[in-house]
Structures are given as structure tokens and as C-alpha cells.
Phi, psi and omega in degrees: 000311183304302150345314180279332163273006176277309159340300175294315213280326134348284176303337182275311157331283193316303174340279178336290196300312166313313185286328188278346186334306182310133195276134204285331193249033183258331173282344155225054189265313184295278210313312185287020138292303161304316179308298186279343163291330167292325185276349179266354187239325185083054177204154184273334148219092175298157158263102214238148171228119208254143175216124154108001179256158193272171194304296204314307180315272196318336207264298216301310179318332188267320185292334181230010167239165168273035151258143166271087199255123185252145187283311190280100159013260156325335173268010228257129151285326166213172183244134151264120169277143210209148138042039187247106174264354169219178181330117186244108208280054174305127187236012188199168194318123185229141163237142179266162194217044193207147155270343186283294166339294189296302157331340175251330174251120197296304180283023181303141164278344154140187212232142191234114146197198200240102190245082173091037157088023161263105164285131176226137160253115193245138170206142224258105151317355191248327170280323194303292182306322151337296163258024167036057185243142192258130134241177188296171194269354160314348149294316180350306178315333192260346180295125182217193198256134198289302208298324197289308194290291207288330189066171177261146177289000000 
């Protein structure tokens, strides 16, 4: 018996600990994320595919958003993209969460990532219209033109 509660009180540890593990600006780098994927698919829990994010990212995605993260594509309603060094083909809404990535994908609707402990969003007025994604007007602020951001190569 004494085992087995030394064993839970363990396991509870670890857990506690894990959960306090998350970083304040990792929960709200997922949120403002979970926000813009709901608000571009119109669903309370969409379904996203991630290619190029580490395990831990996709486990913290599941554990603090209503995404849904599915292994096929093809279920996908949108993609997140991480650490894509070549060409990358977006064939369903893809945001990139890299500047390399986003540099590499002509159709990214554009890139969420972290610059000098800030997070910045960009999103491509030129993709949006592509995949006739509407948002609320509280985005505005992020719509900018991809030739402004990205330039030409």
C-alpha cells in the first residue's frame, strides 16, 4: 500500500510540475492562435496539421486549445508550419510560425512568431483573398501586403 501512494504522489508531482512547467507566453502564443484558426475556419473546434513542430508544441496545442490536431492533411481545415528550408506547396490555409518557413511558402496566409520576446503577426492580404478567408475587423491591424514584408529575392 505504502507504494502505491508513494507512486501517485509521484505521479502527481510530476504532472503539477509539468503543468506549472508552461511559460505565460507559451499560453498566449496557443491562444492567440486558437483565436485565429477559429476565427478563419468558423468552427469551435477546428481541425489543424501541423508539419515541422516538435512533440511537446503539438501535446501544449492540444492541452490548452479546443484544436483539434489531426495526423492527415486532407482532415485538416488549416496547417501550422515550423522549419520548412525548402519549398513548401500550401494546398489548405497554412500559417507559418518561422520567418524561414514563411519564406519558403509562396501561399502562407502569413506567420505568427517571436521577435525579441514579442510576438508578431503578419498576415498576407494577398493569400487571404486566395482562400476567400473573411476576418473580423480587429485584424486589420495585421493585414499588410507579402512584397512589403517578404521583398523580393
Amino acid at each position: 500500500m505504502r507504494k502505491v501512494i508513494v507512486i501517485i504522489t509521484a505521479f502527481i508531482y510530476f504532472f503539477e510540475s509539468f503543468a506549472q512547467e508552461i511559460d505565460r507566453s507559451i499560453r498566449y502564443e496557443i491562444k492567440i492562435l486558437e483565436r485565429l484558426v477559429m476565427d478563419i475556419t468558423g468552427k469551435t473546434h477546428p481541425s489543424v496539421y501541423t508539419d515541422g513542430l516538435t512533440s511537446r508544441k503539438i501535446y501544449l496545442l492540444q492541452m490548452y486549445s479546443n484544436l483539434r490536431i489531426v495526423s492527415n492533411i486532407s482532415e485538416a481545415d488549416f496547417v501550422f508550419i515550423k522549419n520548412k528550408n525548402e519549398k513548401y506547396k500550401a494546398v489548405k490555409p497554412t500559417l507559418a510560425l518561422d520567418f524561414t518557413s514563411v519564406r519558403n511558402c509562396e501561399l502562407c496566409i502569413g506567420v505568427f512568431s517571436w521577435r525579441n520576446g514579442r510576438p508578431i503577426l503578419i498576415l498576407f492580404k494577398e493569400n487571404l483573398q486566395r482562400f476567400r478567408i473573411k476576418l473580423p475587423k480587429e485584424y486589420r491591424y495585421f493585414i499588410e501586403s507579402k512584397k512589403y514584408v517578404i521583398g523580393k529575392r
